[in-house]
N, C-alpha and C positions, 0 to 999 in steps of 0.2 A: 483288506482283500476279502476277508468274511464277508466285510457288510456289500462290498461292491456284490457278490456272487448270490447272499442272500434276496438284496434288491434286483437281479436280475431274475432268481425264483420266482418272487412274489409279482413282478411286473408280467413274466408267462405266464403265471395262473393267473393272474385276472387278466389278461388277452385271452387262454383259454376258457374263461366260466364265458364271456363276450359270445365267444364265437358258439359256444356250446347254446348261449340264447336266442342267436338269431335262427343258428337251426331247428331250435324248437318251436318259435317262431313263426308267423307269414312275413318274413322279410320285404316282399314284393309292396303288401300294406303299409309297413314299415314306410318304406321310400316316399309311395305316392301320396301319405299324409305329410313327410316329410316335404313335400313336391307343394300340395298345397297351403301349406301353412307359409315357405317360403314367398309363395306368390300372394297370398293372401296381403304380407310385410308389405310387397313391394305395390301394391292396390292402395295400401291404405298409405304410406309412404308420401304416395303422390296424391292423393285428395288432399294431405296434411296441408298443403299449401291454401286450403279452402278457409282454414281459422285458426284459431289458435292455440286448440286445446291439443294438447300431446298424446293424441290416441296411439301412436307407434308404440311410446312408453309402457301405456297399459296392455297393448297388445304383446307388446313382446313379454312383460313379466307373466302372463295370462299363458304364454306358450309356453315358458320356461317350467310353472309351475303345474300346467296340464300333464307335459312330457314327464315328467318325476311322479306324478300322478297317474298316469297310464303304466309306465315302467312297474309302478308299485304292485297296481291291481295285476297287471297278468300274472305279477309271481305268485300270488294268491291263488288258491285252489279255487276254482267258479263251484266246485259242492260244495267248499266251507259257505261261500258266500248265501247259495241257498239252500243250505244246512239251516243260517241264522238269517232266514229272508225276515222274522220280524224286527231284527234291529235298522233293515233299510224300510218298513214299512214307518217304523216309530217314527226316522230319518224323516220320512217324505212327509207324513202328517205334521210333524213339529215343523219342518220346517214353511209349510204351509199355512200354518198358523201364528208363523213368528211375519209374517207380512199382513194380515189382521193387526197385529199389535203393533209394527213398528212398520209398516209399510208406506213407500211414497211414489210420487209418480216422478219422473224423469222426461225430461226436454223432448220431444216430438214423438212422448204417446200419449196415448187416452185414457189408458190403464195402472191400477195404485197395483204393481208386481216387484218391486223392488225393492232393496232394504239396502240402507245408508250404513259404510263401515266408516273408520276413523281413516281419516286420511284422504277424505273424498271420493275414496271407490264405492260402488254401488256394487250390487249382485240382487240373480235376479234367482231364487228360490226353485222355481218351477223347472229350470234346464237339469239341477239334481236330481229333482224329480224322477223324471225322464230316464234315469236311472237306477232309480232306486224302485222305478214302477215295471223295469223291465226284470229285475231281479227275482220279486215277491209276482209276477204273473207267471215267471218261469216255474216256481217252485206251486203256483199253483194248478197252471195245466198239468206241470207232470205228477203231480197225485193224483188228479182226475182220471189222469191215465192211467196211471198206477193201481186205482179201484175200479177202471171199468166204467167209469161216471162222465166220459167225456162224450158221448153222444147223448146224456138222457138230458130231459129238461132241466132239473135240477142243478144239475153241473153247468148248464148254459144262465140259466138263473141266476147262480152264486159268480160267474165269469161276468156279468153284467152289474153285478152289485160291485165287486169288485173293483173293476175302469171306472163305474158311477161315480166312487168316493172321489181322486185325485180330480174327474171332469167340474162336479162340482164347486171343489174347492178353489180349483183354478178359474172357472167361471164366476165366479163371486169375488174377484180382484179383476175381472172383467177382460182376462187375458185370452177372447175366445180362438185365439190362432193356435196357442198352444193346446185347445181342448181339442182341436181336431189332429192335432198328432198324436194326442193319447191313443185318441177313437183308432186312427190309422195302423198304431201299433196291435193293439188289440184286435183289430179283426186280423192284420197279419199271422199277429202268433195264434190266435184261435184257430184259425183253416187252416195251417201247416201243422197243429199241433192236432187237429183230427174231426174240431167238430165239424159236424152236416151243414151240408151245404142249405138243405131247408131253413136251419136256421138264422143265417145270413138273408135270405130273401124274405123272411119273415120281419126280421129287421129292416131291409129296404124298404119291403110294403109298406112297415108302421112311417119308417120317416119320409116316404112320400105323401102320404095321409097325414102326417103330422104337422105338413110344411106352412100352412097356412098358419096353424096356431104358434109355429117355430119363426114365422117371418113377423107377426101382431105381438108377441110376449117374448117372446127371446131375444130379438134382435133389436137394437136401439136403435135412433133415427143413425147415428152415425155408420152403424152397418148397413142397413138400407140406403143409405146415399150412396156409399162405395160400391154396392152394386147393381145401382139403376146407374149411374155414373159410367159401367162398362158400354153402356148402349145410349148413352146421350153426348154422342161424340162430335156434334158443332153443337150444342148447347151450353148453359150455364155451366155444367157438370167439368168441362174441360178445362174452366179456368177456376174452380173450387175442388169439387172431392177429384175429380179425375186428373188434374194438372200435373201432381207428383209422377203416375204413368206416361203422360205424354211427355213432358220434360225427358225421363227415359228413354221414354224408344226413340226421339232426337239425337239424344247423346249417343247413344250405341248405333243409329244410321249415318253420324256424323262422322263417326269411324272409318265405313268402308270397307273395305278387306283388308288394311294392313293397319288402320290407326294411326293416329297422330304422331304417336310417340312417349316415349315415359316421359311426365311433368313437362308436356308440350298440348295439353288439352285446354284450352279455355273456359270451356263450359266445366267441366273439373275445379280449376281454379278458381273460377267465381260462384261455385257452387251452387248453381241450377237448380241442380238436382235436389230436393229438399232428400237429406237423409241417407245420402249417398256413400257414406260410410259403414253404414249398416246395412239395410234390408234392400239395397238401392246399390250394391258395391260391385253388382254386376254390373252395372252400367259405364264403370270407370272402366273394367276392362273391357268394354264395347269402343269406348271411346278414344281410350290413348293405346291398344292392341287391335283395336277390328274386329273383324268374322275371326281369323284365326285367332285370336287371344282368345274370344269368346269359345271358343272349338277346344281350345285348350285345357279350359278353366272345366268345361262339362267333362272331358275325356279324363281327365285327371278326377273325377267326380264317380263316374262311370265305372271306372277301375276299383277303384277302394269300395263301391257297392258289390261290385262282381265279384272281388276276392271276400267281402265279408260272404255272400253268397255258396262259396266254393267253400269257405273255412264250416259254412251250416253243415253241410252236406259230411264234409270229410271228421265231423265233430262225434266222437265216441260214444256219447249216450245223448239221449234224447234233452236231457237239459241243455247240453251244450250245444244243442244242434237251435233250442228256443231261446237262447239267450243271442244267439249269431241273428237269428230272424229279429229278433225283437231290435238290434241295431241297425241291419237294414234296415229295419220298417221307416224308423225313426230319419237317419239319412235321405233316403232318397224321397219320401213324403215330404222332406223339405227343401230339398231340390227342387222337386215339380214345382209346388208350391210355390216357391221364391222364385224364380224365375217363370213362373206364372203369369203374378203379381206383375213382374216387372217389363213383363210385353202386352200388357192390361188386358190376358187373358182370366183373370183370374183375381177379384176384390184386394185389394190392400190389407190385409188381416196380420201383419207387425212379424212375420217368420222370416228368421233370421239363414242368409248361406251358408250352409255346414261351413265349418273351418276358414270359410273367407271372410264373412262377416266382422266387422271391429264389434269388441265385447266380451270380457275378462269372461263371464260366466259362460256364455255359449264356446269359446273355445274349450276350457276345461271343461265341460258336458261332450262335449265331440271327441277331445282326449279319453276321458273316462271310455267313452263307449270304446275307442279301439281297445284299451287296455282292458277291460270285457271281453272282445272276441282274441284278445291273445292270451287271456291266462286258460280261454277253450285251448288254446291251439296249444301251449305250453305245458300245461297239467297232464292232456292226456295219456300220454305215452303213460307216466308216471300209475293214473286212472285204471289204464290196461292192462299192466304188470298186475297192481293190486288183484283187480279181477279174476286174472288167469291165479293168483297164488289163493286169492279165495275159492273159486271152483273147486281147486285140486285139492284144496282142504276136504271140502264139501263130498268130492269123490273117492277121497281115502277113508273119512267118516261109514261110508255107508258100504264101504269092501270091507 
């Protein structure tokens, strides 16, 4: 009888610590990553019929261990984290470095981004990144702020050495898709976080002035194919660089407004689509969902940007309000982005759909991020208390 009444204790309290986290919580985010990740399964599910390699499998353990990994970081304080922003700086160097040393390239890229574990999984370095650059830029706008140095040169200077390093390193494994999410994040969190607007246009001048020398030495023949290929559209370009886009936007008109059906697509099936599991996953749910699947997939997309947005806004101190922006940036840049790409408005440059994309490392980088903007949402009640009992210190000190 003890133990029945004891297990009935212990089962309340942990139903109540539960309920006690989602109200600390954005429950609503909660859901709708919940929302895409399920649909995500059921996208790749059905391509699955395309070959024979068991992407579900990695997908789902990729979910399983994101979700236990997002769980974790919220209950983490986001000041410990950029308290100790140089253990995520060391984090992101090293691990940019360990694909110099051990890095390969993998089946339909161009790029050496990826490092071989045992077992045949792959991981691609640069998606940690991505958050460990959001971490160490948080903690550096707000000291700028902190001394008053975020509108003077100097402070914009060192903000620019700063994104320099990870664009670099990541540019030199030739990964230049993800070098422009960096950039994207960065000027996000710089203009919310305070610098002049001057200096952003100062920046556009240089890289319109720039662009000539940026299209001759920076960009390889393969990039300039992909986008002269937007605008040679009865030419060679359609059945070489341009084919993987048009094949797309067949697939997705082939749809309709209602879609074929779940694992009733053919062009799915025999897979068309070069790639269509990854950066190309919009196009299945064009094809066996329609307009509306596709409406779905954005609305559900929409949502988790807008509550990261509200969670900026509603975030107790200024780091937590730069850490919310800096995962917006990141999301929805690759939204646009990817679905750019995939209606051939926009080059082929390898960015992957937040959370629908098949891809052990980009789902856990998409994971991480939510669990970022919820250990803002979770810590700070905790934050505020602190605050108010330090003031009142501060106020009794000086009576």
């Amino acid at each position: 009888m003890v133990i029945i009444i004891w297990k009935v204790v212990f089962l309340s309290r942990i139903f109540d610590e539960i309920k006690i986290y989602f109200q600390k919580t954005d429950i609503i985010l909660w859901i709708f990553t919940a929302l895409a990740t399920v649909y995500s399964l059921l996208l790749i599910s059905d391509m699955q019929r395309a070959g024979t390699y068991n992407y579900m499998f990695t997908q789902s353990i990729a979910i399983i261990v994101g979700v236990v990994m997002a769980v974790t970081v919220s209950l983490i304080n986001y000041n410990f984290m950029v308290k100790y922003w140089w253990v995520f700086a060391l984090a992101g160097i090293g691990l940019a470095m360990l694909v110099f040393l051990f890095g390969i390239r993998v089946s339909g890229t161009d790029d050496t981004a990826w490092i071989q574990l045992p077992g045949g999984f792959t991981i691609q370095p640069s998606e940690f990144m991505k958050i460990c650059f959001i971490i160490t830029f948080t903690k550096h706008l707000n000291f700028l702020k902190e001394k008053e140095l975020i509108k003077s040169v100097i402070g914009v200077i060192s903000l620019l050495i700063h994104v320099g390093i990870p664009i670099m390193l990541i540019h030199a494994q030739g990964d230049d898709g993800t070098v422009l999410i960096f950039a994207v994040m960065a000027i996000v969190m710089s203009f919310l976080a305070g610098v002049q607007t001057r200096y952003f246009a100062i920046l556009g001048g240089a890289v319109a002035v720039g662009l000539p020398l940026l299209w001759t030495f920076f960009l390889n023949d393969e990039h300039r194919n992909r986008i002269l290929a937007l605008f040679d559209l009865d030419g060679n370009a359609l059945t070489n660089y341009g084919w993987q886009q048009y094949q797309g936007k067949v697939s997705i008109a082939s749809g309709q407004l209602t879609g074929s059906g779940l694992y009733n697509g053919t062009r799915v099936e025999y897979g068309i689509v070069p790639e269509q599991e990854n950066d190309f996953i919009f196009t299945v749910a064009g094809e066996e969902f329609g307009f509306i699947g596709c409406a779905v997939l954005l609305i559900i997309l929409l949502v988790i940007v807008f509550r990261i947005l509200i969670n900026a806004r509603k975030a107790y101190d200024n780091k937590g309000s730069l850490i919310c922006c800096g995962v917006f940036a990141m999301i929805a840049s690759q939204t646009v982005i990817n679905i750019g790409m995939v209606l051939g408005m926009i080059p082929v440059i390898g960015i992957t759909l937040p959370f629908f994309s098949s891809g052990g490392t980009s789902v856990m980088s998409m994971m991480l991020s939510i669990g970022l903007v919820q250990s803002v949402m979770y810590n700070q009640e905790d934050d505020m208390d602190k605050a108010k009992i330090r003031i009142g210190s501060q106020s009794r000190r000086k009576i």
